[in-house]
Backbone as a printed PyTorch tensor [residue, N CA C, xyz], in Angstrom:
tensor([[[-42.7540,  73.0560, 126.1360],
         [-41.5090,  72.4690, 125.6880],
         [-40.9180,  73.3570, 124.5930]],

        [[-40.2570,  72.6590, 123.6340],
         [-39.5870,  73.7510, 122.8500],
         [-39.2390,  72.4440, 121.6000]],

        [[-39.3370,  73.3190, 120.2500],
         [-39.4320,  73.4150, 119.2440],
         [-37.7790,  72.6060, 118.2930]],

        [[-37.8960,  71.0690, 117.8520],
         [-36.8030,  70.7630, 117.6100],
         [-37.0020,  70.3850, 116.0840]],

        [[-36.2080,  70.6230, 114.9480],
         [-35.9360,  69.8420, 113.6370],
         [-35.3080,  69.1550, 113.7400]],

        [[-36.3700,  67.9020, 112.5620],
         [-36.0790,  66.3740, 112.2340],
         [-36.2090,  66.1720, 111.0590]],

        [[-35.8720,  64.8980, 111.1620],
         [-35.7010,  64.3090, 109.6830],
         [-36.0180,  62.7970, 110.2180]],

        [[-37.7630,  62.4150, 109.2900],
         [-37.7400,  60.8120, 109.7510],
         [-37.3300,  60.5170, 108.5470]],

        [[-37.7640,  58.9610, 108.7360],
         [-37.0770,  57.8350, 107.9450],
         [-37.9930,  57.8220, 106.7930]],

        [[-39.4160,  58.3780, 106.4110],
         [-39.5180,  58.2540, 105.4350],
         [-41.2060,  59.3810, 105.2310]],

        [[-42.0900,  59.0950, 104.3260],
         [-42.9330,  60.2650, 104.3750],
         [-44.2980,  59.8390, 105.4590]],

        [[-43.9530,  58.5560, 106.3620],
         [-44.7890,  58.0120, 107.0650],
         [-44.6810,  58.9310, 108.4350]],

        [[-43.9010,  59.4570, 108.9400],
         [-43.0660,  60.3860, 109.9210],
         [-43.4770,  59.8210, 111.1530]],

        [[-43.1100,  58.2960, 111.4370],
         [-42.6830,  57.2660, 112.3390],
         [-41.7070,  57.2300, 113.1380]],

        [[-40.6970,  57.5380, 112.7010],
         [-39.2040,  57.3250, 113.1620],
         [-38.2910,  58.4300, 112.9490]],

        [[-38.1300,  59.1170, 113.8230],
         [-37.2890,  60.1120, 113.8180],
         [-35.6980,  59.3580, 113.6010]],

        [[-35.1860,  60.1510, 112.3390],
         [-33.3380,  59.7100, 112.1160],
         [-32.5310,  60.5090, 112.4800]],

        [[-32.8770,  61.9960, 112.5390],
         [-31.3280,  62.7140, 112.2630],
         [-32.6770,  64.5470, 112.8820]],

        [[-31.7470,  65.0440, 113.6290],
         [-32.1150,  66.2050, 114.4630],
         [-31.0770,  66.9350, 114.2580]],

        [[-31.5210,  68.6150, 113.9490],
         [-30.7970,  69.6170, 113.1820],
         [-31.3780,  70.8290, 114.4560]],

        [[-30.2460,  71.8010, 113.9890],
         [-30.3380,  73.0610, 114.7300],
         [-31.5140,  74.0370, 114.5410]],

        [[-31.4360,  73.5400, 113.2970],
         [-32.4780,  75.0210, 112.4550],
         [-33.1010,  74.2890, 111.7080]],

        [[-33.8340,  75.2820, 111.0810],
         [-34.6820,  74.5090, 109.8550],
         [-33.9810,  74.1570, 108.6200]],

        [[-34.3180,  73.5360, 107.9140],
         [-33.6550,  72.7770, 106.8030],
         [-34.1750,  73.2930, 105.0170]],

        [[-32.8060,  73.5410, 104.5270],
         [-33.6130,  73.8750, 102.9320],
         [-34.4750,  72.6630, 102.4570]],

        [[-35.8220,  72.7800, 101.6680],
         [-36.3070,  72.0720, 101.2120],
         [-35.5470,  70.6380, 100.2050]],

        [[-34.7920,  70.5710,  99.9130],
         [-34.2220,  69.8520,  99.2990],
         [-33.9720,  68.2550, 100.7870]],

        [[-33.9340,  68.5710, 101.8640],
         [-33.6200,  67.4610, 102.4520],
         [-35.1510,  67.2150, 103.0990]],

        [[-35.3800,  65.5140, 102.6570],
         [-36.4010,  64.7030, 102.3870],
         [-36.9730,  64.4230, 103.6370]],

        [[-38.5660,  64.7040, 104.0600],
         [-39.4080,  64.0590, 105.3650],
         [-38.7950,  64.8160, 106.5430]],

        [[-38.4380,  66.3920, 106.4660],
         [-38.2750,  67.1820, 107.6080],
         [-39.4990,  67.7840, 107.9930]],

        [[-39.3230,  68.0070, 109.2800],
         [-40.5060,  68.5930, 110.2980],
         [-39.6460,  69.2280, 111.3580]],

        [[-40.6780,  70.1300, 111.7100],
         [-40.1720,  70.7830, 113.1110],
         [-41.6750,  70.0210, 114.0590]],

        [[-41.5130,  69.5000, 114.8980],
         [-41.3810,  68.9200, 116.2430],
         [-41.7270,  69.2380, 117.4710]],

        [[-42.3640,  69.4820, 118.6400],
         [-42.4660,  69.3660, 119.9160],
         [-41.1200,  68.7440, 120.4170]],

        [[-40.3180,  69.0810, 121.4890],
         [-39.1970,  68.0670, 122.2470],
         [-39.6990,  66.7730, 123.1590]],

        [[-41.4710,  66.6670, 123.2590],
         [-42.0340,  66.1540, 124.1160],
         [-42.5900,  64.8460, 123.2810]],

        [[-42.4340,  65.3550, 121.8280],
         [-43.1790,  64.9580, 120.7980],
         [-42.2050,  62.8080, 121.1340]],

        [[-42.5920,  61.8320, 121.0700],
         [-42.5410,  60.3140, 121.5980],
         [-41.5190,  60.1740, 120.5690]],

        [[-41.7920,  60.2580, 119.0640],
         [-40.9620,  60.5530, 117.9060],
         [-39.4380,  60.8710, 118.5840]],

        [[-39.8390,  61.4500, 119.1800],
         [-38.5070,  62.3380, 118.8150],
         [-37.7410,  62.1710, 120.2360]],

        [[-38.3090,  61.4290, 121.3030],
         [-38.0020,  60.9330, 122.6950],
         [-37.1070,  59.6360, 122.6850]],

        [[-37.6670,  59.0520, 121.4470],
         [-37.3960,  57.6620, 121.2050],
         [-36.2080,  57.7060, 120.5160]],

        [[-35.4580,  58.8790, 119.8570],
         [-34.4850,  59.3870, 118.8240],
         [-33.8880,  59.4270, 120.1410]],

        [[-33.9790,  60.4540, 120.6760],
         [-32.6530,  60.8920, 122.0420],
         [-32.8050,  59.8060, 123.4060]],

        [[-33.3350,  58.7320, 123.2460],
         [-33.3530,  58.0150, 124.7140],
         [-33.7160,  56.4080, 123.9390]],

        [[-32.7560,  56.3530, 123.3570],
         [-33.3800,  55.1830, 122.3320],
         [-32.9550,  53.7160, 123.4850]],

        [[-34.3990,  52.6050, 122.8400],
         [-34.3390,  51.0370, 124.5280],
         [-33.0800,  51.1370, 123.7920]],

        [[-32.3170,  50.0570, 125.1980],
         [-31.1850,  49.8230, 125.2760],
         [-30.9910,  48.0210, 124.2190]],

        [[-30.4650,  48.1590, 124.1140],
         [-29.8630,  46.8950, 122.4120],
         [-30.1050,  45.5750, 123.5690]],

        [[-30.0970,  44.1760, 122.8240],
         [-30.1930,  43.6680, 123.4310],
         [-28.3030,  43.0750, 123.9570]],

        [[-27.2510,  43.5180, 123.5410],
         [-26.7690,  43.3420, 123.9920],
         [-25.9590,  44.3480, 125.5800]],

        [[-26.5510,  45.3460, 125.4160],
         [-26.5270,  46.2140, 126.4730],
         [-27.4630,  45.6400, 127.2990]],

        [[-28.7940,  44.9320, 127.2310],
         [-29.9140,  44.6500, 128.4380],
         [-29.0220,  43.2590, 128.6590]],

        [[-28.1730,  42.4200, 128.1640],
         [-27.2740,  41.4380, 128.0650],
         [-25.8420,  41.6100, 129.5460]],

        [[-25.9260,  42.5000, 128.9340],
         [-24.2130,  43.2190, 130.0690],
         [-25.2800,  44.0600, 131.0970]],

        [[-26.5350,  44.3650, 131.3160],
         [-26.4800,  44.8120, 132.7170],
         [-27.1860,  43.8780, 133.4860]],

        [[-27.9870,  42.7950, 132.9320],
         [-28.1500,  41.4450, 133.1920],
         [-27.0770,  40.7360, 134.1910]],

        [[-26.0370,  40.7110, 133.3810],
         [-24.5470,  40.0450, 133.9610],
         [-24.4780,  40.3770, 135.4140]],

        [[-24.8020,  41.5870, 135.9170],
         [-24.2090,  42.1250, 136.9550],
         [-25.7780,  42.2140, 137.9780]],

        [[-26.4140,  42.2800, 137.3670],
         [-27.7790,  42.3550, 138.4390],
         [-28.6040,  41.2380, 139.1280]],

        [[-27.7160,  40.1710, 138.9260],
         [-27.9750,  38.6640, 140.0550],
         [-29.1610,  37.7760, 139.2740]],

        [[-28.9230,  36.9350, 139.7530],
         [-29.6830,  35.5210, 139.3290],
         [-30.2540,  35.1890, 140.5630]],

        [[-31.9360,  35.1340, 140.2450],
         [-32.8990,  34.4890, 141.4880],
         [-32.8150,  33.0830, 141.3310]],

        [[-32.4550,  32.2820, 142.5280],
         [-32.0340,  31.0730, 142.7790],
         [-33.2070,  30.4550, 143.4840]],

        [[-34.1290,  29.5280, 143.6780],
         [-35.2340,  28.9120, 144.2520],
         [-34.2880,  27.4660, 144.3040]],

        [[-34.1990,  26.7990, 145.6850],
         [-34.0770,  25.1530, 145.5710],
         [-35.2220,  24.6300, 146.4480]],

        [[-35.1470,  23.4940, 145.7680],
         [-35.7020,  22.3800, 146.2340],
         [-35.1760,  20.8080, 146.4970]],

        [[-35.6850,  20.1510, 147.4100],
         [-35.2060,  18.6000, 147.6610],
         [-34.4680,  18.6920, 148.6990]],

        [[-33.1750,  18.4300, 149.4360],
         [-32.7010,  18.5180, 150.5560],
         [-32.3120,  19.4440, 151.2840]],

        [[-32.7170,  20.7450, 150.3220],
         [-32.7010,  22.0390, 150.7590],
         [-33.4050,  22.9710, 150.3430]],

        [[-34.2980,  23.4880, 151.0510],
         [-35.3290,  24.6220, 150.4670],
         [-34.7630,  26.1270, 150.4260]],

        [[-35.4880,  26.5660, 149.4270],
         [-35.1240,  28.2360, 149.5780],
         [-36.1660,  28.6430, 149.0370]],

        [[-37.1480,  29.2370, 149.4910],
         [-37.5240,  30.0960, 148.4800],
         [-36.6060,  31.5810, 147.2420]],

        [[-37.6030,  31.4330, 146.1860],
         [-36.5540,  32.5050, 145.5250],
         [-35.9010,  33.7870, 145.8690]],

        [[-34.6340,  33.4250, 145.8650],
         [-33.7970,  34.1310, 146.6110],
         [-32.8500,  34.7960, 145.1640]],

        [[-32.2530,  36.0970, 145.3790],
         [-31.6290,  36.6640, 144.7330],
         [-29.8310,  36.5110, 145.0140]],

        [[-29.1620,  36.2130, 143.8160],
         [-27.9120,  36.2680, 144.5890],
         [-27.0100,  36.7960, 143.5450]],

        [[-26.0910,  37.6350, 144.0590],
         [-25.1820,  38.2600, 143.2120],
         [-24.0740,  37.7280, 142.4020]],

        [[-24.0130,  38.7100, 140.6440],
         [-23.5170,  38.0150, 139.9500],
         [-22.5270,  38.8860, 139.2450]],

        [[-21.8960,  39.9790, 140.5050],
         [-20.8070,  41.2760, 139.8920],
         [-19.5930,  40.2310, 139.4040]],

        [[-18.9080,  40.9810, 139.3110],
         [-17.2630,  40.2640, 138.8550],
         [-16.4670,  40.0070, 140.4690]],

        [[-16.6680,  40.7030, 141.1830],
         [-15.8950,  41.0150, 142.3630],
         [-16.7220,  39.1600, 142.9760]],

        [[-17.7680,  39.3430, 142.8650],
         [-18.6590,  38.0750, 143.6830],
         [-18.5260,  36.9960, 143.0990]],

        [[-18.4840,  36.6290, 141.4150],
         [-18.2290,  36.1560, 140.8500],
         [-16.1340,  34.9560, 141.1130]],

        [[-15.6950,  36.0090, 141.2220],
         [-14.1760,  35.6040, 141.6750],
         [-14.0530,  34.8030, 142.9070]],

        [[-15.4310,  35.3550, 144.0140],
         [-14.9890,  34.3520, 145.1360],
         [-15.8910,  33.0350, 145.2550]],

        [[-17.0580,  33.0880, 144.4160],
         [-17.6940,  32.1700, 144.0820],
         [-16.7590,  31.0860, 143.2060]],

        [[-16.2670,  31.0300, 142.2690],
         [-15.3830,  30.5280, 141.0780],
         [-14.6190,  29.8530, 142.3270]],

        [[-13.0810,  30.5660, 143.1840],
         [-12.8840,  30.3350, 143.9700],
         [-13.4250,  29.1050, 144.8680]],

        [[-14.5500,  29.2000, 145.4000],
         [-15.0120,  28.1470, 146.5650],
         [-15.6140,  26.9320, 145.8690]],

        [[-15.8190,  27.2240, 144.4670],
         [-16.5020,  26.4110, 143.7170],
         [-15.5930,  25.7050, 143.0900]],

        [[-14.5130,  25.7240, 143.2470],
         [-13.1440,  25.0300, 142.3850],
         [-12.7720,  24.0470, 143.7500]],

        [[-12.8730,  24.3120, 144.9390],
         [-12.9360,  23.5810, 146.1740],
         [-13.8550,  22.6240, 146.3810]],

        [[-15.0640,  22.9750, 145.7120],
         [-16.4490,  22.5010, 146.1510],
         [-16.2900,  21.1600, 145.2030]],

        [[-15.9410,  21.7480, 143.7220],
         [-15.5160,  20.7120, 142.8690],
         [-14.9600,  19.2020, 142.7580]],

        [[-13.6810,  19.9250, 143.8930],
         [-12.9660,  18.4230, 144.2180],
         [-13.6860,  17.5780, 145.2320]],

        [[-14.7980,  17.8730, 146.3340],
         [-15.7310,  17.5800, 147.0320],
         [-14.8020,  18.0360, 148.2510]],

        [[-14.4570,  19.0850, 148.1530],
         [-13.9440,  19.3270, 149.9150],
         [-14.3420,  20.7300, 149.9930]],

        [[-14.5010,  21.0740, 151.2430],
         [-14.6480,  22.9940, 151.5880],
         [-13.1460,  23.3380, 152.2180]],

        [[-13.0700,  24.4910, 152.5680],
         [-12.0440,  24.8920, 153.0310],
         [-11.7320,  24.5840, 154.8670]],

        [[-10.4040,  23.9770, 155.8520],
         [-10.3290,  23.7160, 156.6700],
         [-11.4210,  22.9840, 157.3940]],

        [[-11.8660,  21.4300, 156.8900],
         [-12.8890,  20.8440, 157.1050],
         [-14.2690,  21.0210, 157.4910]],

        [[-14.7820,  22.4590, 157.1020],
         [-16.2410,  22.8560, 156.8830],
         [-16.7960,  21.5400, 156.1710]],

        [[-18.4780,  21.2250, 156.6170],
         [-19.2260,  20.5370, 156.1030],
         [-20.1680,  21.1680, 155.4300]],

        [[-20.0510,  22.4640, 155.4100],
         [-20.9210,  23.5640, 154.6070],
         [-19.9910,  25.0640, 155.0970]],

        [[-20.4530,  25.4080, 153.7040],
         [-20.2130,  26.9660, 153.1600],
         [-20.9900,  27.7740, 153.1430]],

        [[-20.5930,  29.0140, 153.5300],
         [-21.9280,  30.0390, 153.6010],
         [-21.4180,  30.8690, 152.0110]],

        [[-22.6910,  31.2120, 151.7210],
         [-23.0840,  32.2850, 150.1960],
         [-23.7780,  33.4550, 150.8750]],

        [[-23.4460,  34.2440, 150.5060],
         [-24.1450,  35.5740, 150.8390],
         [-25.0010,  35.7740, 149.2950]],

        [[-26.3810,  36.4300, 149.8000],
         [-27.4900,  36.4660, 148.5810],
         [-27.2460,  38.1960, 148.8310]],

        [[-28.2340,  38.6080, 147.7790],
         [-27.8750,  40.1430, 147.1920],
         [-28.2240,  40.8720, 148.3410]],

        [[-29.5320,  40.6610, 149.4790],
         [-29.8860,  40.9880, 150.5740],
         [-29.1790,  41.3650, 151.8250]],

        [[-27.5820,  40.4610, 151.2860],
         [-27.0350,  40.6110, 152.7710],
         [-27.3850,  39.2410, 154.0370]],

        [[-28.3380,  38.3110, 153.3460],
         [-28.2830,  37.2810, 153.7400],
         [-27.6830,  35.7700, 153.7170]],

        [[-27.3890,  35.1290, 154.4710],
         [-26.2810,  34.1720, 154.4740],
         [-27.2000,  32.6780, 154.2240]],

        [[-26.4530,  32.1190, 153.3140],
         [-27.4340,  30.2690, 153.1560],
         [-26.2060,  29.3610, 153.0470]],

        [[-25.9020,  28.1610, 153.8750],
         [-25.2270,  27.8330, 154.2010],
         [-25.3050,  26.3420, 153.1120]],

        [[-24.2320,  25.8530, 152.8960],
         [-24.6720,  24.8420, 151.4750],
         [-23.5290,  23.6390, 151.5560]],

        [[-24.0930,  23.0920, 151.8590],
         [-22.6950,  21.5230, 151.5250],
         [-21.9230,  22.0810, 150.4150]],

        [[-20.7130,  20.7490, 149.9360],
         [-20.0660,  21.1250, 148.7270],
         [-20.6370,  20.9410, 147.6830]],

        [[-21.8890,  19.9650, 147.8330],
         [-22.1490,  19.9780, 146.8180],
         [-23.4560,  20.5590, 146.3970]],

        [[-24.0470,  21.5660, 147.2100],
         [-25.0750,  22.3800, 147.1200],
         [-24.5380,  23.4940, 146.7330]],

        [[-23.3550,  24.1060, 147.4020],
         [-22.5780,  24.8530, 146.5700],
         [-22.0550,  24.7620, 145.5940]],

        [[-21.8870,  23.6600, 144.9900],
         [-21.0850,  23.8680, 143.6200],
         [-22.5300,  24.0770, 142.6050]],

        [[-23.4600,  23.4710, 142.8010],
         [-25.1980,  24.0410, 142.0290],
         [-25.4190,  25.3050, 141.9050]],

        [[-25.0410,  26.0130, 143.0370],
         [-25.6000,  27.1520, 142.8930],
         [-24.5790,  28.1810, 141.8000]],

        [[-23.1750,  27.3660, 142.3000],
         [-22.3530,  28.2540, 142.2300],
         [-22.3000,  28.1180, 140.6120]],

        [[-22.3320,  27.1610, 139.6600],
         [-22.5770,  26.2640, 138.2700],
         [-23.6620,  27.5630, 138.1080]],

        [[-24.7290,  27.3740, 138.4630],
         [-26.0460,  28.0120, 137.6480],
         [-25.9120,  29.7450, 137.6000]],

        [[-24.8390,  30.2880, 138.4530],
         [-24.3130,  31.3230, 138.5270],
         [-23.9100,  31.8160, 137.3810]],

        [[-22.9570,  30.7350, 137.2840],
         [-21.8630,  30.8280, 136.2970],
         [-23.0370,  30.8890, 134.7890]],

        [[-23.3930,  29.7010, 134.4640],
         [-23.7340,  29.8780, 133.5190],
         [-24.5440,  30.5300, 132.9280]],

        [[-25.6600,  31.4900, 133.8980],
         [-26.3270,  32.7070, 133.3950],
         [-25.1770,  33.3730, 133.3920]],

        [[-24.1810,  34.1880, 133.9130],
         [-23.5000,  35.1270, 133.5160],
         [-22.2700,  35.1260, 131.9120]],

        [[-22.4950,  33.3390, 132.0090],
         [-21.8790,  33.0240, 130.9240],
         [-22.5760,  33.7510, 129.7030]],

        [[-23.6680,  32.8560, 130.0170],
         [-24.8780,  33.6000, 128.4810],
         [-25.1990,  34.7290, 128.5940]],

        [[-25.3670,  35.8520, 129.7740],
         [-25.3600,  37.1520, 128.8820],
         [-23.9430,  37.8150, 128.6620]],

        [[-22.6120,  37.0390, 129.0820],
         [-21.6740,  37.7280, 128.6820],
         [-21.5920,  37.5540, 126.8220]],

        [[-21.8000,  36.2170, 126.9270],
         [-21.6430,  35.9360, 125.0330],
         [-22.8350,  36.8380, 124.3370]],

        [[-23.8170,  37.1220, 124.7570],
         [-24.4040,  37.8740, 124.1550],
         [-23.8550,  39.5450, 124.3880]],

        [[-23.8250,  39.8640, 125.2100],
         [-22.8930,  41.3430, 125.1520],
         [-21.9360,  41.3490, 124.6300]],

        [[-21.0050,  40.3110, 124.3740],
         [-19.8680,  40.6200, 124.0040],
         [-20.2400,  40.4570, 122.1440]],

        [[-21.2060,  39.9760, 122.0450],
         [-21.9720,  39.9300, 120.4350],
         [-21.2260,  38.9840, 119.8100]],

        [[-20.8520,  37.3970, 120.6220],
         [-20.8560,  36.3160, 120.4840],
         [-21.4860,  35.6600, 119.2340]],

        [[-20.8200,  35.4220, 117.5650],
         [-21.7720,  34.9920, 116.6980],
         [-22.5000,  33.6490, 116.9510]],

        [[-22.2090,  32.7480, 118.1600],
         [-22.8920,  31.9160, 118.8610],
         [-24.2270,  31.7080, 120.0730]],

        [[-23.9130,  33.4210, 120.3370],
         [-24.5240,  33.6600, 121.5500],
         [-26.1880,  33.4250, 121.0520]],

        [[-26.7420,  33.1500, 122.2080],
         [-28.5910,  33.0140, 121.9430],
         [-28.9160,  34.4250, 121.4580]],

        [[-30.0740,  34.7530, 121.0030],
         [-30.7250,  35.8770, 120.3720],
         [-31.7240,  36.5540, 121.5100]],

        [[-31.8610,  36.0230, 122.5980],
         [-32.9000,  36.4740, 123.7100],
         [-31.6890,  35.8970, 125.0650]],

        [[-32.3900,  37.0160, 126.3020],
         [-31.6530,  36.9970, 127.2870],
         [-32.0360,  35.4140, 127.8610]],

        [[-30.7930,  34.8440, 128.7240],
         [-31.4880,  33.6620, 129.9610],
         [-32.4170,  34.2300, 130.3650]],

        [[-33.6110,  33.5730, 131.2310],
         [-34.0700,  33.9860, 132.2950],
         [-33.3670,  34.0100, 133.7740]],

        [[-33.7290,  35.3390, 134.0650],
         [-32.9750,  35.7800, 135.5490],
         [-33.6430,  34.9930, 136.6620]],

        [[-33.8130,  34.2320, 136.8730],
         [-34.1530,  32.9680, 137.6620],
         [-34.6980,  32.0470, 136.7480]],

        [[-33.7540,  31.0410, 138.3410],
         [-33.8670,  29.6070, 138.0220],
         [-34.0410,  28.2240, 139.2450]],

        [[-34.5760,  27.2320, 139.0210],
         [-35.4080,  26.1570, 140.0940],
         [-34.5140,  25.2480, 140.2160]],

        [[-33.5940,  24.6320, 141.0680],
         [-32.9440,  23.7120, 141.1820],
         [-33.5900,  22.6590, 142.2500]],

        [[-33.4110,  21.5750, 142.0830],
         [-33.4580,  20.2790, 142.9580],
         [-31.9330,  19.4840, 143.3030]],

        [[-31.9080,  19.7330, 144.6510],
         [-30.2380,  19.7440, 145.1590],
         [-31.0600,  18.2220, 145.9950]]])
């Protein structure tokens, strides 16, 4: 590998802060030169993602749905982009008033697979609710909501329809 200057956070040389071209006059405090391989210094240039960034890619990477009671599923994955989101909202504002569209007695949902589950109105409006409200909670947390929870939802969830 190859040879980088740092500067940690203190004389414990834990935490890499601040990475320089060259070497540094003695006057600036807890410098080292480095390995590029060196974890220190991996963790400086590829730092985990915040929790409101693991928040916003949450949003978009689907909610595992499991029901039970008049309709089984095992846990199934189903998408929670903006684009999917709009037509869900959509059928679920239908589902709401207790009707489907042109006297359907069930609605089909497409899951992240490409597979189809077919749902009364009011099995659809459950799914379509529990959708919503995980994407609700990691949007308030990405968006750094001073209300929002401090830890993500869990990406699945157990309903009894």
């Amino acid at each position: 590998m190859s040879t980088v200057y740092v500067q940690f956070s203190d004389a414990t040389e834990t935490r890499v802060i601040s990475v320089f071209g060259c070497p540094q006059s003695a006057s600036v405090p807890n410098q080292a030169s480095i390995d590029s391989s060196d974890a220190r210094y991996q963790a400086f240039i590829n730092p985990a993602p915040t929790l409101a960034q693991r928040a916003a890619a949450a949003a978009v990477a689907g909610l595992g749905i499991a029901l039970n009671g008049s309709i089984t599923l095992a846990e199934t994955t189903f998408p929670t982009d903006p684009v999917t989101q709009g037509k869900i909202a959509a059928m679920a504002a239908m589902a709401g008033a207790g009707s489907l569209p042109t006297g359907f007695t069930t609605y089909d949902m497409r899951d992240a697979a490409g597979g189809w589950h077919h749902f009364t109105a009011a099995q659809y409006l459950a799914v379509a609710n529990a959708i919503a409200d995980y994407v609700a909670v990691c949007t308030l947390i990405a968006d750094g909501s001073p209300n929002a929870p401090t830890a993500l939802p869990a990406a699945s969830v157990s309903l009894t329809l």
